[in-house]
C-alpha positions in Angstrom: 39.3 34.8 -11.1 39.9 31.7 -8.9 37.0 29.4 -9.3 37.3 26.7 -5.9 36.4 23.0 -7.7 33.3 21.7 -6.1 35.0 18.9 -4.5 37.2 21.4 -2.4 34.3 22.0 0.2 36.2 19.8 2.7 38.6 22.2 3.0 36.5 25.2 3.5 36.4 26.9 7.1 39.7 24.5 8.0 41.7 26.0 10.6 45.3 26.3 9.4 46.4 27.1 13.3 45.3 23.8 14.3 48.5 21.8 12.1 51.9 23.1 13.5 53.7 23.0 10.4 51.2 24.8 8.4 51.2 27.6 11.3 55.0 27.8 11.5 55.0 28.3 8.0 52.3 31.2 8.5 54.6 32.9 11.4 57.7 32.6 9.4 56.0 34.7 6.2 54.5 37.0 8.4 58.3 37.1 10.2 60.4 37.8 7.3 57.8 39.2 4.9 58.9 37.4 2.1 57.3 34.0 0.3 57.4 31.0 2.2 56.9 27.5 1.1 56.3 24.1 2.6 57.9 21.0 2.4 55.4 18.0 1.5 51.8 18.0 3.9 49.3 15.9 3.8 46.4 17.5 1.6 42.6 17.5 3.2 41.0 17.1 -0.2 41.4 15.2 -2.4 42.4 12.5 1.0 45.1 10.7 0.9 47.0 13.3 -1.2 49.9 15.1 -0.7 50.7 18.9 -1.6 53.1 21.9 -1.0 51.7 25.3 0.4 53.0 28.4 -0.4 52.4 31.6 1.3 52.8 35.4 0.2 53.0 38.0 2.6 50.4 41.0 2.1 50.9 44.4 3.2 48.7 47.9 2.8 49.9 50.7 1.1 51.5 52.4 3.9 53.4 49.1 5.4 56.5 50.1 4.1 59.3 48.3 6.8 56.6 46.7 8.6 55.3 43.0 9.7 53.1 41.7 7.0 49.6 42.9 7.4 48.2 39.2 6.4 49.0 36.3 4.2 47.5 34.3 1.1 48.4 30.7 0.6 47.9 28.6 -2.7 47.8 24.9 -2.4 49.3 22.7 -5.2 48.6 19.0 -5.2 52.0 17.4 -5.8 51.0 14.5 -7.7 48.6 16.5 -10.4 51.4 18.9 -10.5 54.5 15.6 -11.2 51.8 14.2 -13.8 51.1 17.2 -15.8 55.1 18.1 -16.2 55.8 14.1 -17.3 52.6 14.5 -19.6 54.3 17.5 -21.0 57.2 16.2 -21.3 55.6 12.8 -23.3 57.4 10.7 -20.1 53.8 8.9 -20.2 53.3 7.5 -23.0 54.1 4.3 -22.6 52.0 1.6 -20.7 52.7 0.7 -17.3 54.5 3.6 -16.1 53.6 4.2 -12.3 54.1 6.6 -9.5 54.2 6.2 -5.9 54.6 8.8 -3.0 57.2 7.0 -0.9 55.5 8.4 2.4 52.1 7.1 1.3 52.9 3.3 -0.7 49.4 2.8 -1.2 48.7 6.3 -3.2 49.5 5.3 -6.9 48.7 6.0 -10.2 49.2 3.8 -13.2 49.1 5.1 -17.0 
């Protein structure tokens, strides 16, 4: 069971037609009717953050050879999903280490 963390309510109701790329991205699962995934968007929550979407194509039972019927999208914040792979990995441990997102200069975090 997916659980949405409160501070997602932002993004609730947003409409994914209204930001070309995410729509493209939309069109092009539907198209192919495979898994589609985007390059690096800016997120709506938490602001300021960056994130990848990727998009599975759904189909009924009888859609065999057909157009995807609908798609589901998860959204994974880029820099939660970096920091938990370098924590993993013990690449943290040490004062002072510090990412930036190169589009965003401003959006750090220190350890």
């Amino acid at each position: 069971m997916i659980i949405p963390v409160p501070v997602d309510h932002v993004a609730h109701g947003y409409d994914i037609w209204a930001f070309p790329p995410h729509r493209a991205l939309v069109e092009r699962t539907l198209a192919s009717g495979s898994w589609t995934a985007s390059g690096v968007i800016p997120l709506i929550e938490p602001r300021g953050g960056h994130g990848i979407v990727i998009a599975l194509p759904l189909r009924s039972a009888d859609s065999a050879g057909r157009r995807a019927d609908g798609v589901t999208e998860v959204v994974v914040n880029v820099a939660d999903l970096v920091e938990q792979n370098l924590l993993r990995a013990s690449l943290l441990r040490h004062r002072g280490v510090e990412l930036a997102c190169s589009a965003r200069p401003t959006a750090r975090r220190r350890w």
